[in-house]
VOBA-1610 file (N, C-alpha, C; in pm, whole numbers, padded with zeros to 5 digits, always signed):
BEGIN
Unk+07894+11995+09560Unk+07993+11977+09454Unk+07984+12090+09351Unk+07892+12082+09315Unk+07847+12232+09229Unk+07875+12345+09289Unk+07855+12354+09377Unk+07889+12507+09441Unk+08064+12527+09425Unk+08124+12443+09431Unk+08266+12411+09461Unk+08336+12436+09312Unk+08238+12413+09219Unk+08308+12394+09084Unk+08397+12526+09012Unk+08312+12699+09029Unk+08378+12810+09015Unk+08482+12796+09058Unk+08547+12765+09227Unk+08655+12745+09311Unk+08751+12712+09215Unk+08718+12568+09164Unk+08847+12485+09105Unk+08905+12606+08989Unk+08774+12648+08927Unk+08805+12733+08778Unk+08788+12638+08672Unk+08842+12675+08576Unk+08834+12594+08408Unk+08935+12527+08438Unk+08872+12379+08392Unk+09024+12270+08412Unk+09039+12196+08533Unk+08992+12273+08646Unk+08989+12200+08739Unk+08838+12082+08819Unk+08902+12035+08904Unk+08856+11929+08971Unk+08775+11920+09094Unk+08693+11883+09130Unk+08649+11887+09246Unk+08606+11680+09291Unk+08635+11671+09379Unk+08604+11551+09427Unk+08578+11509+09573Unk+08503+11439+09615Unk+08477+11372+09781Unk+08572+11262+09806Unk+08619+11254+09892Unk+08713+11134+09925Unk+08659+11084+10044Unk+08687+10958+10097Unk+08689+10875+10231Unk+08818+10895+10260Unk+08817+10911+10374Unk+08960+10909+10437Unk+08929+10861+10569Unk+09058+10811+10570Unk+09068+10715+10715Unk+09178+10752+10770Unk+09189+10843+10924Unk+09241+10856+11029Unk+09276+10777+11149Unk+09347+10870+11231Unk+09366+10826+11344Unk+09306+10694+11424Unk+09276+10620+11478Unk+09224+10528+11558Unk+09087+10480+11506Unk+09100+10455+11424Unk+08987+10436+11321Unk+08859+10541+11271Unk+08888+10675+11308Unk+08829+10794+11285Unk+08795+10784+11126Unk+08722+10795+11044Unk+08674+10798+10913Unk+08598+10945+10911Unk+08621+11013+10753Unk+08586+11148+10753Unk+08541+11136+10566Unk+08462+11225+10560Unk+08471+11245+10369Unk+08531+11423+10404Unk+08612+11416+10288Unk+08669+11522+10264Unk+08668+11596+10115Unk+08645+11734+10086Unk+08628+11771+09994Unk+08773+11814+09899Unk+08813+11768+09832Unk+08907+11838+09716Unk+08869+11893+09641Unk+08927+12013+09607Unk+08926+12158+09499Unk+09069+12150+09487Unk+09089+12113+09311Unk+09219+12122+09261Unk+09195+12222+09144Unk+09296+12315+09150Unk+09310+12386+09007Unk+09365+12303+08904Unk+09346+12366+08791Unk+09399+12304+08649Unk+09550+12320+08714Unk+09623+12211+08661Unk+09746+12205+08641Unk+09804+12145+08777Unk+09705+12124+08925Unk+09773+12118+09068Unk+09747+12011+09057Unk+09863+11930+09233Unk+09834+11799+09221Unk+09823+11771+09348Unk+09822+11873+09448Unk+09796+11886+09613Unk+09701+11979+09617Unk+09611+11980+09714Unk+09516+12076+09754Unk+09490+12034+09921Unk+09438+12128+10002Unk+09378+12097+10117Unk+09287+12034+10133Unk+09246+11920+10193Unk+09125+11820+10231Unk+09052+11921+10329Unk+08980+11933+10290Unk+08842+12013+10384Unk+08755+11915+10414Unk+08789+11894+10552Unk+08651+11733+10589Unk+08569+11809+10618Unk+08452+11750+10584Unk+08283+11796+10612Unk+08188+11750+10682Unk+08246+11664+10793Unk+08119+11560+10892Unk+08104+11707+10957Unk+08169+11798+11043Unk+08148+11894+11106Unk+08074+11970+11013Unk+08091+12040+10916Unk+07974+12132+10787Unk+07860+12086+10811Unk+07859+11906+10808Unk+07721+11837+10770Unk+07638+11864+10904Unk+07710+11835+11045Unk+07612+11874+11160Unk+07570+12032+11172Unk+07634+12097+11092Unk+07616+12271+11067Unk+07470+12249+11036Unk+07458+12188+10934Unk+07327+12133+10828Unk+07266+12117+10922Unk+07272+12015+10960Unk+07147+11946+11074Unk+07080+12025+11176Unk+07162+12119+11219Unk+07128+12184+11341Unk+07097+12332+11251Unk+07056+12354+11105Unk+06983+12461+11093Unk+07038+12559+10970Unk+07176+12559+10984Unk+07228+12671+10912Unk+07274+12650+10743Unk+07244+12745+10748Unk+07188+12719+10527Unk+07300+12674+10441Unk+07318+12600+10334Unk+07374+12558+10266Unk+07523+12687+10225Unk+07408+12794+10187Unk+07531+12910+10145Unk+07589+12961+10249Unk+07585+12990+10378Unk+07658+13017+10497Unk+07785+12891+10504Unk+07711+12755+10513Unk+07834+12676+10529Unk+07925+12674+10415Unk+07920+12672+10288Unk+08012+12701+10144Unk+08108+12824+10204Unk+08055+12925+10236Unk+08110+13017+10267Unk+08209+13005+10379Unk+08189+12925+10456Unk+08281+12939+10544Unk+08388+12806+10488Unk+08386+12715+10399Unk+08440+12618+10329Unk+08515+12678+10250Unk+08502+12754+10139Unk+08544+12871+10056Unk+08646+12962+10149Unk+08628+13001+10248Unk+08693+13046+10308Unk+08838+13038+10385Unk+08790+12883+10404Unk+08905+12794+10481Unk+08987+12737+10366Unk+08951+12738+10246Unk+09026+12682+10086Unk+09134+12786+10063Unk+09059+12899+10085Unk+09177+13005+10035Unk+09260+13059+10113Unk+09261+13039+10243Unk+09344+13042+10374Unk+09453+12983+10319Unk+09396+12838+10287Unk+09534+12738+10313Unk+09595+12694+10201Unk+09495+12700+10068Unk+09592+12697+09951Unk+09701+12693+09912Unk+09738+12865+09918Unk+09889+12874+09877Unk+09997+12865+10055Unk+09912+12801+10123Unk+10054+12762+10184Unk+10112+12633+10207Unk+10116+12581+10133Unk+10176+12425+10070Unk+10301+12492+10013Unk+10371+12489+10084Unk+10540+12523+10034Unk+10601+12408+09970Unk+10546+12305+09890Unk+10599+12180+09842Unk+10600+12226+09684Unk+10661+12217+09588Unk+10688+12236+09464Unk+10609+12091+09398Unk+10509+12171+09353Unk+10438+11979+09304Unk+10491+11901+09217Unk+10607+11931+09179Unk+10687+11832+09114Unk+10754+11763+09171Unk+10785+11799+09296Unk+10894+11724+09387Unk+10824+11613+09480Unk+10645+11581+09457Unk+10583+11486+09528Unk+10592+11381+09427Unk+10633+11401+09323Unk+10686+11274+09203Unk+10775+11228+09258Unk+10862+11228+09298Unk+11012+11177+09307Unk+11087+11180+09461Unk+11087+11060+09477Unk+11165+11040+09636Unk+11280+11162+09666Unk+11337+11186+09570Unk+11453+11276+09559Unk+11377+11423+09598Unk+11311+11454+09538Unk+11203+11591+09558Unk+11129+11565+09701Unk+11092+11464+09757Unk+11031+11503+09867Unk+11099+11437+10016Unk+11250+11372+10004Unk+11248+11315+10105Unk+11290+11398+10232Unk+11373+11540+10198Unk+11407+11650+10294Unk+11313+11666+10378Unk+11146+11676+10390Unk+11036+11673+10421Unk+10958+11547+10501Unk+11015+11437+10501Unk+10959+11308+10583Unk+10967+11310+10686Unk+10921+11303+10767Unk+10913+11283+10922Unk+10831+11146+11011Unk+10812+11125+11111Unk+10726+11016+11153Unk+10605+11087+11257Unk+10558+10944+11338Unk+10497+10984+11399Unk+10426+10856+11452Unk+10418+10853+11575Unk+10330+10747+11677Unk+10183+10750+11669Unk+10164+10633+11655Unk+09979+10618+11689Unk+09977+10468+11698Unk+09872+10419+11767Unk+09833+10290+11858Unk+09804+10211+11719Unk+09904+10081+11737Unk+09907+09956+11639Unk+09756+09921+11645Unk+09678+09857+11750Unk+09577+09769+11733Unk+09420+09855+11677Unk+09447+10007+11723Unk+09321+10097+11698Unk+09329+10121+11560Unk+09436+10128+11485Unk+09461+10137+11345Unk+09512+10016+11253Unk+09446+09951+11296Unk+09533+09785+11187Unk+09428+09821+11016Unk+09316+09893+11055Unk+09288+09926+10884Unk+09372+10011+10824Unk+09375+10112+10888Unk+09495+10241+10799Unk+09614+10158+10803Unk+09687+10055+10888Unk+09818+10053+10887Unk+09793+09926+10758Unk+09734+09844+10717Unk+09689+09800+10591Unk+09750+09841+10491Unk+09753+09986+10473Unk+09733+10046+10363Unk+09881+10149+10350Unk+09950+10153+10498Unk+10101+10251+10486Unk+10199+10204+10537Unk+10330+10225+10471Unk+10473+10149+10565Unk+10441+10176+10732Unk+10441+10100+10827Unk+10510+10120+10959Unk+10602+10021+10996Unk+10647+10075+11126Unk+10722+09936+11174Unk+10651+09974+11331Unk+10627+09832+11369Unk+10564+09842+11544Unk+10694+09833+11612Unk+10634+09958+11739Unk+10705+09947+11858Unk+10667+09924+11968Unk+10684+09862+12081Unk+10574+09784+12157Unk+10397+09760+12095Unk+10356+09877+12172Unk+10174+09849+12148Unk+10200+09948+12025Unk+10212+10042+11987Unk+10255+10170+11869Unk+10299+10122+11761Unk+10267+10193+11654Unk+10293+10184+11506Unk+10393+10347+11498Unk+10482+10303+11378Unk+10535+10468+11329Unk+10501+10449+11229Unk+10449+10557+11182Unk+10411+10596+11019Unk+10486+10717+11004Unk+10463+10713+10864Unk+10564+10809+10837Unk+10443+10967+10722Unk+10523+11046+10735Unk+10425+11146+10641Unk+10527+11296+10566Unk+10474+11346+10526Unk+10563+11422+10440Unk+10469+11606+10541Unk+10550+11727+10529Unk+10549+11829+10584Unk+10534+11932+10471Unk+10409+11964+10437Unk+10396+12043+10312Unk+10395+12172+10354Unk+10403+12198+10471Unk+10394+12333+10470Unk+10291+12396+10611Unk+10297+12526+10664Unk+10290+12564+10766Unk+10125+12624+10696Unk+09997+12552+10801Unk+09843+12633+10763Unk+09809+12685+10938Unk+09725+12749+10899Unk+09656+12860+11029Unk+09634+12786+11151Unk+09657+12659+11152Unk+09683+12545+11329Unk+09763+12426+11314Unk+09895+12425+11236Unk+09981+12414+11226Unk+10068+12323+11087Unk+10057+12213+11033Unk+10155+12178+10935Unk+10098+12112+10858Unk+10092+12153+10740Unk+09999+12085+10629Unk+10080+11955+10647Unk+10006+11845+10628Unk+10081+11739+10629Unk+10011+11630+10471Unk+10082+11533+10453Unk+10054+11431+10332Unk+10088+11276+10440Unk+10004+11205+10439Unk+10045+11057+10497Unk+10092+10987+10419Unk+10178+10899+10429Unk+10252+10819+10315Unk+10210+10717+10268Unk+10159+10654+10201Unk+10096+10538+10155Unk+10206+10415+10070Unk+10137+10336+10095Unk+10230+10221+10016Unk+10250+10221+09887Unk+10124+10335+09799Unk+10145+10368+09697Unk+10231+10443+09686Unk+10245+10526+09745Unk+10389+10604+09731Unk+10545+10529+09705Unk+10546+10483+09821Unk+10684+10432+09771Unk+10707+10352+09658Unk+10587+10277+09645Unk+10576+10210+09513Unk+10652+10323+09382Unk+10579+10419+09388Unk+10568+10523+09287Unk+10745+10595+09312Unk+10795+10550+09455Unk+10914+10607+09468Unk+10994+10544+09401Unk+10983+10443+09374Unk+11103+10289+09382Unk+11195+10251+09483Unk+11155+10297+09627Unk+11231+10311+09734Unk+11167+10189+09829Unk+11298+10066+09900Unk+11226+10032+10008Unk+11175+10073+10137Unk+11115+09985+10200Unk+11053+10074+10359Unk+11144+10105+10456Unk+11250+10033+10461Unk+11386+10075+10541Unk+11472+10190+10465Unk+11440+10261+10329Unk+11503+10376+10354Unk+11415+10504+10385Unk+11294+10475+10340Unk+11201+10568+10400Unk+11219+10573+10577Unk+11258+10450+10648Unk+11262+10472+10786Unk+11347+10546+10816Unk+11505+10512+10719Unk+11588+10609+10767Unk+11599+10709+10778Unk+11542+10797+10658Unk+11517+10904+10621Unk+11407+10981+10708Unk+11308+10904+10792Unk+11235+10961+10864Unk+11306+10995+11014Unk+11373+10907+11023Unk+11466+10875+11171Unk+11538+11005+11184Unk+11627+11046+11053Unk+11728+11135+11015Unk+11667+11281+11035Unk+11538+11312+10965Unk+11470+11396+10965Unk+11373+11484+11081Unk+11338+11350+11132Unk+11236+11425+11239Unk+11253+11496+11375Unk+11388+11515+11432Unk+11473+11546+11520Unk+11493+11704+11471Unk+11514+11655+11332Unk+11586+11792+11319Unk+11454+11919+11280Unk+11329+11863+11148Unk+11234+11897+11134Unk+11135+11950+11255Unk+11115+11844+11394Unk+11040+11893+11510Unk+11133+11817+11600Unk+11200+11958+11635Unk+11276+11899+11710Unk+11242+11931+11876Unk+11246+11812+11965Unk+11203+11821+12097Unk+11166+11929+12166Unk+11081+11899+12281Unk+11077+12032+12361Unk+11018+11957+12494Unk+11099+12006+12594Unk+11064+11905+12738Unk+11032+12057+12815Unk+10953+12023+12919Unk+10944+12151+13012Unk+10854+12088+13109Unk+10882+12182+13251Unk+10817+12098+13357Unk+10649+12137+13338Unk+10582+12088+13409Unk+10432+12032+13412Unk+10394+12151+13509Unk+10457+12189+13604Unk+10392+12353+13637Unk+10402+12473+13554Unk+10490+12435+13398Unk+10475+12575+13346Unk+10376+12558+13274Unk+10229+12458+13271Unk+10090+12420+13194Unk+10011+12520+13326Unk+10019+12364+13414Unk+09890+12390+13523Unk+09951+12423+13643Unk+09855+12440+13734Unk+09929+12452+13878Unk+09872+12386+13987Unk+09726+12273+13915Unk+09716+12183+13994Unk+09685+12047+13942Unk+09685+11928+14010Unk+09680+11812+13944Unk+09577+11692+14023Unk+09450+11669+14001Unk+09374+11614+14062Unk+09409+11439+14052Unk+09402+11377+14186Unk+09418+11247+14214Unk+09302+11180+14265Unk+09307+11064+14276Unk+09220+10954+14371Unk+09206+11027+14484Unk+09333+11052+14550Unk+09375+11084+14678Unk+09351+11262+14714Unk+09336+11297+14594Unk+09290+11455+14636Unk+09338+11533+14506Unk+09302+11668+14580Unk+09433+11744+14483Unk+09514+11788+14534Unk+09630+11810+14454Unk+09811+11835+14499Unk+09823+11986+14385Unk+09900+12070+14498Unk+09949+12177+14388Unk+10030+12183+14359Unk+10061+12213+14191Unk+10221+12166+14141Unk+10352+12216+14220Unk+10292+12276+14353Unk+10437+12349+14406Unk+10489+12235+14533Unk+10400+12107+14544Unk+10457+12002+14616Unk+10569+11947+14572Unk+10674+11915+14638Unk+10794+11901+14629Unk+10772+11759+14467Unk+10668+11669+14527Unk+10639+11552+14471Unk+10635+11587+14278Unk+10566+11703+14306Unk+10505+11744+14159Unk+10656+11806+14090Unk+10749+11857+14149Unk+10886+11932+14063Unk+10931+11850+13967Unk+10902+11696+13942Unk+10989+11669+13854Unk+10856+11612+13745Unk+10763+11617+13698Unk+10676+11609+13629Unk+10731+11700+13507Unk+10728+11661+13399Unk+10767+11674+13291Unk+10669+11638+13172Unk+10637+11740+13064Unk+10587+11725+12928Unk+10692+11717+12844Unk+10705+11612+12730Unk+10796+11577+12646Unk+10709+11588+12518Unk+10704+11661+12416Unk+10629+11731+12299Unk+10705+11773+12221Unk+10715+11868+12061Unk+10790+11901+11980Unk+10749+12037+11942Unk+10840+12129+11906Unk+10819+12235+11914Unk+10721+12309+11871Unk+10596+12239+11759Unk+10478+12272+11693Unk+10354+12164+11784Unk+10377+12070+11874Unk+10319+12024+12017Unk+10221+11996+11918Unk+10232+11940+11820Unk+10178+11831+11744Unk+10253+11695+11708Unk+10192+11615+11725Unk+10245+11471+11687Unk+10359+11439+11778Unk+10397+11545+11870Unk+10485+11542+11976Unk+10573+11444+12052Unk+10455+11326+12086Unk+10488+11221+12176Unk+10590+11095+12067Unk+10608+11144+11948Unk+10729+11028+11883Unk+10843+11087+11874Unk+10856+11231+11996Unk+10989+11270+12037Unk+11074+11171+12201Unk+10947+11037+12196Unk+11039+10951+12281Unk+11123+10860+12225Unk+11109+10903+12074Unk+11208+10785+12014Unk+11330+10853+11954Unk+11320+10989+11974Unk+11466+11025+11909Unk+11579+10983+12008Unk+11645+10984+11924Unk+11837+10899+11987Unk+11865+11040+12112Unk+11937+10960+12241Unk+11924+11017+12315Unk+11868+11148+12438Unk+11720+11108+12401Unk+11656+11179+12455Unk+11622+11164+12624Unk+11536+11018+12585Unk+11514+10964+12747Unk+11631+10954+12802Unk+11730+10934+12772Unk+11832+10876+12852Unk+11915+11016+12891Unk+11924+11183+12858Unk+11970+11257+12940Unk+11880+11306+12993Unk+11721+11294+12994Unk+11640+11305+13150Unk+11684+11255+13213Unk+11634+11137+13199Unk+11704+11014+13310Unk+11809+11043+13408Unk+11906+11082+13317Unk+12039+11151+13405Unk+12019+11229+13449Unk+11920+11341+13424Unk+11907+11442+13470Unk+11825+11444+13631Unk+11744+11322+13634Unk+11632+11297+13699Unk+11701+11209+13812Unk+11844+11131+13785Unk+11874+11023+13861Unk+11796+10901+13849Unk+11753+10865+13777Unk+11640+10750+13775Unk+11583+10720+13670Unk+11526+10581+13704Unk+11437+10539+13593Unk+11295+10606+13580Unk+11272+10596+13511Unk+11118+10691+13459Unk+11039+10594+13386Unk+10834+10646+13441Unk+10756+10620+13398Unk+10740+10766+13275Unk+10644+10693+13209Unk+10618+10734+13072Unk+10449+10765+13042Unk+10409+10856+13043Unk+10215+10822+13054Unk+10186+10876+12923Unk+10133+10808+12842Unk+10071+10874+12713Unk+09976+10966+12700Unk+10018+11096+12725Unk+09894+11170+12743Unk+09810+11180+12619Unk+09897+11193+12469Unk+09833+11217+12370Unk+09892+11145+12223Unk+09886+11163+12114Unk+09966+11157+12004Unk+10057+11298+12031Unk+10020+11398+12091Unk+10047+11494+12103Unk+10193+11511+12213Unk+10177+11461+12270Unk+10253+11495+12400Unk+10282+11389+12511Unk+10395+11330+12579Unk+10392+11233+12667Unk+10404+11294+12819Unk+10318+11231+12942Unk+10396+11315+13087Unk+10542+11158+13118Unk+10625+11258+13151Unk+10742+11148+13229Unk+10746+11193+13384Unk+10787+11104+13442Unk+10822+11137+13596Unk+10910+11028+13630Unk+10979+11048+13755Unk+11088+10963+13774Unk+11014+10837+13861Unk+11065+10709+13858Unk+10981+10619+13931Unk+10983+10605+14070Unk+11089+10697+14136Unk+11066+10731+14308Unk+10990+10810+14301Unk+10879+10857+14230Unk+10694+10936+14249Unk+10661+10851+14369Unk+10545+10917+14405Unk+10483+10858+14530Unk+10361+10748+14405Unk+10372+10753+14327Unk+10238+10673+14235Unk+10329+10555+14188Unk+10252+10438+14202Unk+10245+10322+14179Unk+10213+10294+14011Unk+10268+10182+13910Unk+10245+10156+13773Unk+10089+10156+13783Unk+10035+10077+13887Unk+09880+10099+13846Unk+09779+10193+13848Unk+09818+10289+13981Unk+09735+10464+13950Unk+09746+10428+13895Unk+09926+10499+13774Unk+09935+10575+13662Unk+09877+10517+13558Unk+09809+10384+13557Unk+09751+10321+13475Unk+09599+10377+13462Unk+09588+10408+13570Unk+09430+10455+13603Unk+09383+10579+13587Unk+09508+10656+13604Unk+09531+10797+13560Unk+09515+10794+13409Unk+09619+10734+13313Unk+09589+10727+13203Unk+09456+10697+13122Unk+09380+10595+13201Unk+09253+10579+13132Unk+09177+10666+13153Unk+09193+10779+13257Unk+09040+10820+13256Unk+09116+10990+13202Unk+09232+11023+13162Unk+09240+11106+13094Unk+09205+11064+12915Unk+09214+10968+12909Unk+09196+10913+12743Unk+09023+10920+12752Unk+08965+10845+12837Unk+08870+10826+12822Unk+08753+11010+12839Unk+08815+11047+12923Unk+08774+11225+12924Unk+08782+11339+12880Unk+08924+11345+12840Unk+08985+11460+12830Unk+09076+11451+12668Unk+09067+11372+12611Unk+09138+11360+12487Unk+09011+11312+12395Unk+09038+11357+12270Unk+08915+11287+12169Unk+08974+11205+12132Unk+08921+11053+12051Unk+08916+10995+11996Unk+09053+10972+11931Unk+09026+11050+11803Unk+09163+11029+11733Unk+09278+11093+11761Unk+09270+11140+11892Unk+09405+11208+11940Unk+09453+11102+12055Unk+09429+11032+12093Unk+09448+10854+12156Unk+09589+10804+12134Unk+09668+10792+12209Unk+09776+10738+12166Unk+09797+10583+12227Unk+09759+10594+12368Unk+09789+10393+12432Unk+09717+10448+12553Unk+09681+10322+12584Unk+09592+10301+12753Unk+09752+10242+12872Unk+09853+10203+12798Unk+09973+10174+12818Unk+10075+10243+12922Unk+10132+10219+13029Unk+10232+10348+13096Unk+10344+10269+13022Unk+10482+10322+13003Unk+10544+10293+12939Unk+10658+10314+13070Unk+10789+10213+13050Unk+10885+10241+13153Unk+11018+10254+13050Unk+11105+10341+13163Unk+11252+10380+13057Unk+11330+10330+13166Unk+11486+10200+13098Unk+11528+10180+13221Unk+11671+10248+13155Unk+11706+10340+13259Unk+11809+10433+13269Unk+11960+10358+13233Unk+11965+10252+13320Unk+12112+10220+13268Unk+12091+10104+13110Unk+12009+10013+13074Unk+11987+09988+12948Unk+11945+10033+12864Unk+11869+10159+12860Unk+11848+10256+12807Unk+11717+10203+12729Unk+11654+10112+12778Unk+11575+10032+12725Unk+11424+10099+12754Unk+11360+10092+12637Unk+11191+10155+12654Unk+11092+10048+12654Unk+11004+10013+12754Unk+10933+09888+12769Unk+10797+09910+12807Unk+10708+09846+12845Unk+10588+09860+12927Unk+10526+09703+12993
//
């Protein structure tokens, strides 16, 4: 904290916070506010602290903390007056998917509305930092502080996030070029593999709540001839494929767990869930 205090300058602030993430992920995070600011970057420190543990000196890690402060500082493109007032920040709202039951403490505490197993929350877009979008989560204090109910914040997120990150679909051989099964491995140039599809947003963050924008699934679908499975690969990103695949709801069930359970961390978890789209009701289910 002391070391941090020059940072803030005269007037300013330094403080530790708890914060609570993704799928019940918990972090302390450091704030450095200048005199007069009312946003700053959260610099979490469980990673600094294992720096500690495993050897490396107090002033090496500051330094590289100090470092990452002044990176991202001034790129909060939000006018801090405009986080007062619904009117000042609602151009900026967007949403975003994450698993209802892994988060029932954070969702405690912020507007959502559930969609099947999934929660949407909503968050504000402060601005573009060095791995991708400063973001603010919305809290119930907020709207409080807005005088706004939770159905216009939804709208406004609904309205926004299409246009803010707006979709990006592309087939699954322009990633990898092979795809390991129960049954073996297949190279994406099997006829089977052509219609495999990533559905993500153009910053391929928070990606996968581009299955809820208005008419999306439904001109794959058309595109695909068919109804489609849905696999949660991430918060990040969903795979779709059409349901004449040679894979059965339960692989893809099995597929899904052991990519969550392997290959994704923790708070990047979106559902253990395959999700189905039925083409002519246009209906999203699981």
């Amino acid at each position: 904290m002391k070391k941090a205090e020059p940072v803030a300058g005269e007037g300013g602030t330094v403080d530790i916070t708890h914060v609570i993430k993704n799928n019940g992920c918990e972090y302390d995070g450091l704030i450095i506010l200048n005199k007069g600011s009312v946003i700053s970057p959260t610099i979490y420190l469980n990673d600094y602290y294992e720096q500690y543990v495993n050897g490396k000196s107090i002033d090496s890690i500051f330094a590289g903390i100090k470092e990452l402060y002044y990176l991202n500082k001034d790129r909060l493109s939000v006018d801090t007056q405009s986080l007062m007032s619904f009117e000042g920040i609602k151009d900026k709202i967007v949403y975003k998917l994450i698993n209802y039951n892994a988060n029932r403490k954070l969702l405690s505490l912020v507007p959502h509305k559930k969609i099947l197993d999934l929660a949407m929350v909503y968050y504000c877009i402060l601005g573009e930092i060095e791995d991708g979008n400063a973001t603010a989560l919305i809290y119930n204090s907020n709207i409080k502080n807005w005088h706004i109910k939770e159905d216009e914040l939804y709208r406004t997120a609904v309205s926004n996030t299409p246009k803010l990150l707006p979709v990006k679909i592309y087939e699954m051989s322009e990633l990898i070029k092979y795809v390991d099964t129960a049954e073996g491995r297949y190279s994406l140039d099997d006829p089977w593999c052509s219609n495999l599809y990533v559905l993500t947003n153009k910053s391929r963050i928070n990606g996968a709540a581009g299955i809820m924008y208005e008419g999306v699934l439904k001109k794959l679908a058309d595109k695909l001839e068919s109804d489609m499975y849905i696999l949660p690969s991430s918060i990040h990103e969903v795979i779709i494929l059409p349901k004449s695949t040679m894979f059965n709801k339960e692989e893809l069930m099995a597929m899904v767990r052991d990519v969550n359970t392997e290959g994704v961390s923790k708070d990047e978890v979106l559902s253990y869930t395959v999700y189905e789209y039925d083409r002519n009701t246009e209906e999203l289910y699981s």
